[in-house]
N, C-alpha and C positions, 0 to 999 in steps of 0.2 A: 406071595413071592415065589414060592417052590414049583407053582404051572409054570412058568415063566422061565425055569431054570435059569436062574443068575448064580450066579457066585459071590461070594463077600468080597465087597468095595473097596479096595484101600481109599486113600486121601486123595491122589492122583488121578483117578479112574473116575470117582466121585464128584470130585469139584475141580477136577483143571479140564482132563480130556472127557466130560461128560458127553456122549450124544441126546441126552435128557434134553426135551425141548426145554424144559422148567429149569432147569441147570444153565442151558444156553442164554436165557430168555437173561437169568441175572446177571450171567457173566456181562451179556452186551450192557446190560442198565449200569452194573458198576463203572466199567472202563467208562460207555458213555456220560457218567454222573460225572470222574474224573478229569477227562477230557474238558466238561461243560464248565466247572472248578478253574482249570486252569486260562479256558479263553475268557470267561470272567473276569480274572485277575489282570490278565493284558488289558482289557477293557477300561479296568480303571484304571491301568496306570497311564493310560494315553487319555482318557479324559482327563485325569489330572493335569497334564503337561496342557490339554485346551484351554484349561481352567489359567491356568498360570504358566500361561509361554514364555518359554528361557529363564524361568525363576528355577534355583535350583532349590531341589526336593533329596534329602537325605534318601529315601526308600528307593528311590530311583536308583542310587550308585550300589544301594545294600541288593537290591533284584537283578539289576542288571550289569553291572563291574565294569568294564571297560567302555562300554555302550554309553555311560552317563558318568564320565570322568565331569570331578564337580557337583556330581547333582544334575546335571544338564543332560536332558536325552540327547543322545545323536537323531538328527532327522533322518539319517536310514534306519535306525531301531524303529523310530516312531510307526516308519512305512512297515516296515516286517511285522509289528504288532498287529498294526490294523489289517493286514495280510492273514495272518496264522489263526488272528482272532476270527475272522471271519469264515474261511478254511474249517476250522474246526469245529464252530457252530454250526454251519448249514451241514455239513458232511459226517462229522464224527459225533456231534451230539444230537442233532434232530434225527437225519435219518437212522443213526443206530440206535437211537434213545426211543423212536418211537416205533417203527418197522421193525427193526431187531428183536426190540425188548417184549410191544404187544404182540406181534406178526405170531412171534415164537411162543410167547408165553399162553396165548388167546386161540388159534386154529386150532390146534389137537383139543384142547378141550371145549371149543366151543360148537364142533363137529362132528361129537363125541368119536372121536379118532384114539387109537392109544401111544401116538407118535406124530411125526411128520413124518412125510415119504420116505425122505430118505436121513436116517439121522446123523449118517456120516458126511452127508453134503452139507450137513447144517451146522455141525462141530467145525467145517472145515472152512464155512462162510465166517464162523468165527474169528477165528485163527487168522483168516487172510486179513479182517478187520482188525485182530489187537497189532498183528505185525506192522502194519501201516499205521497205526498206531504213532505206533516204539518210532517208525521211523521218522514221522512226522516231529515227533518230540524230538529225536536225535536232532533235527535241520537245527534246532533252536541253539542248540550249544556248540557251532561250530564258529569258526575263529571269522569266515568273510560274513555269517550273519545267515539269517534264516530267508526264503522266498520273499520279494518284498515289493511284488507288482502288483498289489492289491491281490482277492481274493479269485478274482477274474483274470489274471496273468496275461495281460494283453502282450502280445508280441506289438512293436521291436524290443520293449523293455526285456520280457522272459526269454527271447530270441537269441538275445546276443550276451553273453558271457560278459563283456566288458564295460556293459551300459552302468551297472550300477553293483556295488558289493553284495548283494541280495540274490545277484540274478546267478551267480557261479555255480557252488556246490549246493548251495542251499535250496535253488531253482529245482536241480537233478534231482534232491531228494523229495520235493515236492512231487514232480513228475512220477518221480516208482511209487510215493505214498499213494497217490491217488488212484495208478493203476492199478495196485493191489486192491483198494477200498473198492475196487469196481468188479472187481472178479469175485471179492465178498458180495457184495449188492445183488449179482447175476447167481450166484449159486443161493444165495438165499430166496432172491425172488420165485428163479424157476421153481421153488422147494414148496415157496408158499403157493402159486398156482396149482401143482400136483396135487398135492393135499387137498385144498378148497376142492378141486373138480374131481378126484378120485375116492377119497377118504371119507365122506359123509356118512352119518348113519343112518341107519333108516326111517324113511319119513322123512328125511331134514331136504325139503325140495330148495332148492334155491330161493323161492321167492319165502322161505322160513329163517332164510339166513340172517342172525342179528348184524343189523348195520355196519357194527364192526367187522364181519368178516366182509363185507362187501367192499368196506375203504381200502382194507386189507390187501383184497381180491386185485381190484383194481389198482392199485399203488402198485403193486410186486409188477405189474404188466406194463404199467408207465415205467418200472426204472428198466426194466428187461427190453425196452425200445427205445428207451431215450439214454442210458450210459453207452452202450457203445461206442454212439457218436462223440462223445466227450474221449473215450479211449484213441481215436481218427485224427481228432486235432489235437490231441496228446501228443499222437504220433509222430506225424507228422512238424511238430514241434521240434521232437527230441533230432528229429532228421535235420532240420536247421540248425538247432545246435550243435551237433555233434559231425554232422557227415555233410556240410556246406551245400545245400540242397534251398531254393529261394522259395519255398510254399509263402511265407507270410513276409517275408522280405523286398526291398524296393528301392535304390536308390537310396542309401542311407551311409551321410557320413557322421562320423564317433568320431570323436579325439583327433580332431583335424586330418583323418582317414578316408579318404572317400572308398567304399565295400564293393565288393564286383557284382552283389546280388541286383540282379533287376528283375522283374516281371512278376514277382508275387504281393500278396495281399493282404494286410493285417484282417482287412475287413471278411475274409474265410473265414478268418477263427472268429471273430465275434461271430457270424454265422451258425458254427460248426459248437461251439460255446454255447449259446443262446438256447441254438434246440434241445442241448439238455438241461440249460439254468431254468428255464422258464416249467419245464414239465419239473423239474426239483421243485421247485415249488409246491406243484402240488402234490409232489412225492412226501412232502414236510406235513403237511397240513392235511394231506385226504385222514391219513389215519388218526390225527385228532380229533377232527370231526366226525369219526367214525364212533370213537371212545366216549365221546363229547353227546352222541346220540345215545346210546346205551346209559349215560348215568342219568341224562335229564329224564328218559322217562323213567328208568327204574327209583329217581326220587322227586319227581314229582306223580308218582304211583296214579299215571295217566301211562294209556299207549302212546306210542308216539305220533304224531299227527304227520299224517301224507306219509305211508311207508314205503310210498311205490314209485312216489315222488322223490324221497330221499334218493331211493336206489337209482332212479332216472337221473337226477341232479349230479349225484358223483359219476356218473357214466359219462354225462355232458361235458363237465367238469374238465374229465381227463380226457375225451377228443377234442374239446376246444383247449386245450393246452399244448395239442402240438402246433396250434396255427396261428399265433397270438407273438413267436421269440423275437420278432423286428420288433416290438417296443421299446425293445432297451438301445434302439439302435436309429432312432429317430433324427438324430442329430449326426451322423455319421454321412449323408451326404449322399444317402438311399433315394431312389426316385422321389418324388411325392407323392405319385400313385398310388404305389406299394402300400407310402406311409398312412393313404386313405384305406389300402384294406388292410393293413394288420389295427388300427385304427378301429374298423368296422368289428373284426373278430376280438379284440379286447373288450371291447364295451358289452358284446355278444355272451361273453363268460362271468358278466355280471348277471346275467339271468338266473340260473343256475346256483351260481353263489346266493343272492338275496331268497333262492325259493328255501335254501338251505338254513337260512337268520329266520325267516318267518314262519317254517315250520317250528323250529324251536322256539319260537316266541309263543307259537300257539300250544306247543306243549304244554310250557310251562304258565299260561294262563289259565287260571281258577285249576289250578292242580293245587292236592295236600303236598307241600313239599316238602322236604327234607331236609335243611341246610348241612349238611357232613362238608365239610372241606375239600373233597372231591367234586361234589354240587356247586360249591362257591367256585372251581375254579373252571368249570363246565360253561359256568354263566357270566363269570368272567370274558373265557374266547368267546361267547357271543359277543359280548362288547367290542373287544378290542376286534373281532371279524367284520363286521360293521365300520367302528369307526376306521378301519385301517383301508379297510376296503371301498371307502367314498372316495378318500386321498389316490387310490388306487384308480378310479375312474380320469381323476383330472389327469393322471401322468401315462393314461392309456390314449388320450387325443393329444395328436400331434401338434396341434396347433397350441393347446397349453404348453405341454410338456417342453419344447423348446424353449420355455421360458425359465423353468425351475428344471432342468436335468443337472447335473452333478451336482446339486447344489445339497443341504441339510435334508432340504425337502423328500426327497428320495430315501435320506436315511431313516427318518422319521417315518415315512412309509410302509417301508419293507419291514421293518425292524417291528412295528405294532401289527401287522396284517401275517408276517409270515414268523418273526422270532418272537410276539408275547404271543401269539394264538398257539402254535406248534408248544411252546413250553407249557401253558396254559394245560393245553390237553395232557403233555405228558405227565404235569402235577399232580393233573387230576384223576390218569390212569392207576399212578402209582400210591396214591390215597385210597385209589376206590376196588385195585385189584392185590394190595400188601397182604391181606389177611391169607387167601390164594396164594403168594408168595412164599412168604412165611410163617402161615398159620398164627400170626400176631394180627395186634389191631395197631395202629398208630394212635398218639396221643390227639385228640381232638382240637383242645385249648390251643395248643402250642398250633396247629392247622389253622387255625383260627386267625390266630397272629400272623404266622407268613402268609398268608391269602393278602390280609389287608395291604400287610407294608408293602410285601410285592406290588398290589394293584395300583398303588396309589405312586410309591415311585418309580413306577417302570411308566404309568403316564405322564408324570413328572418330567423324569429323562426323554420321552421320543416325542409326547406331545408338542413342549416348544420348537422343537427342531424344525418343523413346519415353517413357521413366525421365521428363523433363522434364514430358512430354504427361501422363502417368500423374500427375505430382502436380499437374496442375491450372495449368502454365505458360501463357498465351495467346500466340497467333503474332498478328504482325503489329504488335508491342509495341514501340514505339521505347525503353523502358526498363521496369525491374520493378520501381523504387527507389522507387517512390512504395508498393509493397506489402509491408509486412515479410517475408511468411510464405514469401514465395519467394526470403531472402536467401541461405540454405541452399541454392541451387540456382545460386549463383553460378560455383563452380566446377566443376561440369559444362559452364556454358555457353564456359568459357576454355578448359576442353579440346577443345570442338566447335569455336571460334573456331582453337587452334591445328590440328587436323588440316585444317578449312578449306584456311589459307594453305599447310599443305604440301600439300595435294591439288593450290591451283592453282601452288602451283613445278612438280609432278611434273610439269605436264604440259609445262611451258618444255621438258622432255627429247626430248618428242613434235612437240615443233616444232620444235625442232632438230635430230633424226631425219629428220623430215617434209622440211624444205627443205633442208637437206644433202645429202638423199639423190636429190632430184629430181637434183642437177647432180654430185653426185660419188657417189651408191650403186653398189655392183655393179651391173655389165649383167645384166639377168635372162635366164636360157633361155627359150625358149616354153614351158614348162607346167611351172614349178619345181617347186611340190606336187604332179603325179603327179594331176590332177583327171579325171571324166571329163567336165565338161559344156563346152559346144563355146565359149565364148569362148576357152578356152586351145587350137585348132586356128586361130586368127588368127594372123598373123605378128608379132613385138615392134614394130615400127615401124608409127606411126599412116597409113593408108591411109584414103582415101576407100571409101566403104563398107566394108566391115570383113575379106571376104573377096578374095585376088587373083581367085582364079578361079571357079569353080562354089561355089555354096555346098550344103556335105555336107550329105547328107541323113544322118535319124537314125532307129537303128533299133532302141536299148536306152532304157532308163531309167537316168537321171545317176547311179545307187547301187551300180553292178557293181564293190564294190572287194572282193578278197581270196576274188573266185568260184572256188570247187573244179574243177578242173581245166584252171581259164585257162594261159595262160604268163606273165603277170605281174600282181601284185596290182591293177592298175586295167586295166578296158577302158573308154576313150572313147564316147561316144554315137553315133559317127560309124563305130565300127566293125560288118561287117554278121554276125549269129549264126553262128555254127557249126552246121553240119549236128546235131542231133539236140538242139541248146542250148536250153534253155527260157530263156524273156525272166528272170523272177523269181521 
């Protein structure tokens, strides 16, 4: 502590304003955990109202008070739910829950660094995230109602102030949340680049990089080219709104008013939107499967198979992502042309993707494996990457997808390939790096149990949705009662409604695991798992910088487990070859 010249911590300095990557790393997991809690909760209560349209529900008036006079949701609550809830998964809980949390918690020590670059850009990418936060929650408790144009805020709806009670104040504070959350994204990312290409230790060549720095690597660089544009047609937005400028505007009359805007285009911002939804995407999920690579092999105590392919795979991964955004715009009335090459390039980034399911599949064949609850939910995203990812195919050709676009089908989609795989990994991060965290161990048993319940009703809830999409059901529908032909499809949606709510109990297990175990889990060893990359050569108790003394140089690749003629199935990075040893 005393080389270092610190000073004694108060409480403040400690745990609010820390620049500690390790400090930052949990601040983002908790808000993110928090945040992930509360769109949850939206979640079920707008299934519920699927399940049982216009039947009133006591909880409804008790959570939401004027919104559900009677018991009865309002259909703009309904929209604002399915809005905020979505808003705050893809953005406040995946990318902070997994970029944040691993980015931060995982580069300095996997680097052997004794910091990020810079730690006051990193304290302050915090900050800009909990504030955008706070204000994202404030939109919910104002009197016209929270942003309520879906999570994609298509102008004319988010355009015009008067289209709908959602689109007011509540619209505005969506707009400064998300620029905030963006100027967090860009200060963290560029932090994480710096680090990854400056801060390595010695020996540690790039191509020694465990896999997770590389998703890492690569994510921070996708959202550093792909937010900005989302900040453009932010902008540009707020310009319509506010300062009567026609970007996405055209001939549009409201409330028997014919509007003076002519000449602009809603279909810019779907444009302008796209090119960064589509890279979010894999802004959500590269680092999953980054984390998702580090547990299969370190517990099926195999290297991991194709390592050079992996790292080619996510390179591919993330330049076919910027050229793939017209999928989601298929139906919008785009050439056909076009629709044949974005068409070409989606199908193109299933390569890539399926080399990433078969590598792991070949890992984890005739490996000793391990099952820890971290392993179960590793092998889990393979599943659900795979199965979400076929569905993924049919609605990347144009010619199907015109058939099943806004329909369930789509939800069902996205929601197993991008929201159980991204959660998947971060389960499984947060199982397999807690000890690391807080020098505890989590409770195994109880892991056990949320793996299964989870697994079973999260395919439950998105699996049928399919079946739904396929017969022509529309998403975004605050009821289906006004249409006979979909009454017949009522009890599927009860079934989806109840795996829902057991999906989100299973997870009450996981937080009661989670904060339990901070203060009462076993004491963890230094390197429980038998891993070989060098954050497990830190000592369990939190230190400034991360190593006491010299920081190890590295002289293998993180994948030496179960090498023919070692003495124990894992050599560490930090250990130096043997005389006549080849690296890999």
């Amino acid at each position: 502590m005393s080389e270092h010249g610190h000073h004694e911590e108060n409480f403040f300095s400690k745990y609010v304003f820390s620049t500690d990557h390790k400090m930052i790393a949990k601040q983002f997991l908790l808000t993110g955990m928090t945040m992930g809690v509360i769109a949850m909760l939206m979640s079920v209560l707008f299934r519920m109202q699927l399940a049982n349209p216009g039947e009133p529900n006591p909880m409804f008036e008790f959570l939401l008070g004027d919104w559900a006079k009677g018991g009865v949701m309002d259909p703009n609550m309904y929209l604002a739910l399915v809005t905020i809830h979505g808003t705050l998964m893809v953005f406040f809980v995946l990318t902070a829950g997994l970029s944040g949390t691993f980015s931060n918690l995982l580069i300095p020590l996997q680097i052997g660094a004794d910091d990020m670059a810079s730690g006051f850009i990193n304290a302050l990418s915090y900050w800009f995230f909990f504030i955008s936060s706070v204000i994202m929650l404030i939109s919910l408790g104002i009197e016209t109602g929270p942003a309520s144009g879906g999570w994609t805020i298509y102008p004319p709806l988010s355009a015009l102030p008067q289209a709908m009670p959602g689109s007011g104040l509540g619209m505005t504070l969506w707009l400064v949340s998300m620029t905030l959350f963006v100027t967090s994204s860009l200060l963290g990312g560029l932090n994480y680049v710096v680090t990854i290409l400056n801060l390595r230790t010695k020996g540690l060549s790039m191509t020694r990089l465990p896999l997770t720095m590389w998703a890492s690597y690569i994510t921070a660089i996708l959202g550093v080219l792909s937010f900005p544009v989302l900040v453009s047609a932010v902008l540009l937005l707020i310009f319509d709104r506010s300062f009567g400028t026609s970007f996405y505007l055209s001939d549009i009359m409201i409330q028997g008013e014919v509007l003076s805007n002519v000449g602009g285009s809603p279909i810019l911002y779907e444009h302008l939107f796209w090119f960064l939804g589509h890279p979010e995407v894999y802004i959500v999920i590269l680092p999953a499967l980054g984390i998702t690579s580090e547990i299969i092999s370190t517990n099926s105590r195999k290297p991991i198979f194709g390592y050079r392919a992996m790292v080619g795979s996510i390179i591919g991964i993330a330049f076919l992502s910027f050229i793939v955004w017209a999928h989601h715009m298929f139906i919008t009335g785009m050439s056909p042309f076009l629709g044949s090459v974005f068409t070409f390039t989606t199908l193109l980034i299933a390569i890539p993707s399926a080399v990433k399911s078969f590598n792991y599949i070949t890992t984890l064949w005739k490996g000793n494996l391990q099952f820890t609850p971290a392993m179960l939910f590793s092998i889990g995203l393979v599943s659900t990457f795979i199965t979400g990812g076929l569905t993924g195919i049919i609605l990347g050709d144009s010619a199907l997808d015109i058939n099943v676009h806004d329909t369930y089908f789509v939800v069902g989609h996205f929601h197993i390939v991008m929201g159980l795989s991204a959660i998947f990994g971060m389960l499984a991060g947060v199982y397999h790096w807690f000890p690391k965290m807080y020098g505890r161990m989590m409770n195994k048993k109880l892991g056990y149990a949320h793996f299964w319940l989870t697994i079973v009703s999260a395919y439950g809830t998105f699996f049928p949705m399919h079946y739904l999409g396929l017969a022509g059901l529309p998403r975004r529908y605050y009821s289906n009662s006004a249409f006979p032909m979909f009454d017949g499809l009522q009890d599927i949606n009860q079934i989806v409604t109840f795996c829902a709510v057991l999906g989100a109990a299973a997870q009450l297990i996981f937080l009661y695991n989670f904060f339990y175990s901070i203060f009462r889990g076993e004491e963890a060893v230094q390197n429980p798992w038998k891993s070989n990359t060098l954050e497990w050569t830190t000592p369990v108790e939190r230190i400034h910088g991360n190593w006491p003394g010299e920081i190890p140089s590295v002289y293998r690749w993180p994948y030496d487990y179960s090498k023919p003629g070692a003495d124990q199935d894992f050599i560490p990075q930090n250990v130096p070859l043997k005389e006549g040893e080849e690296e890999h």
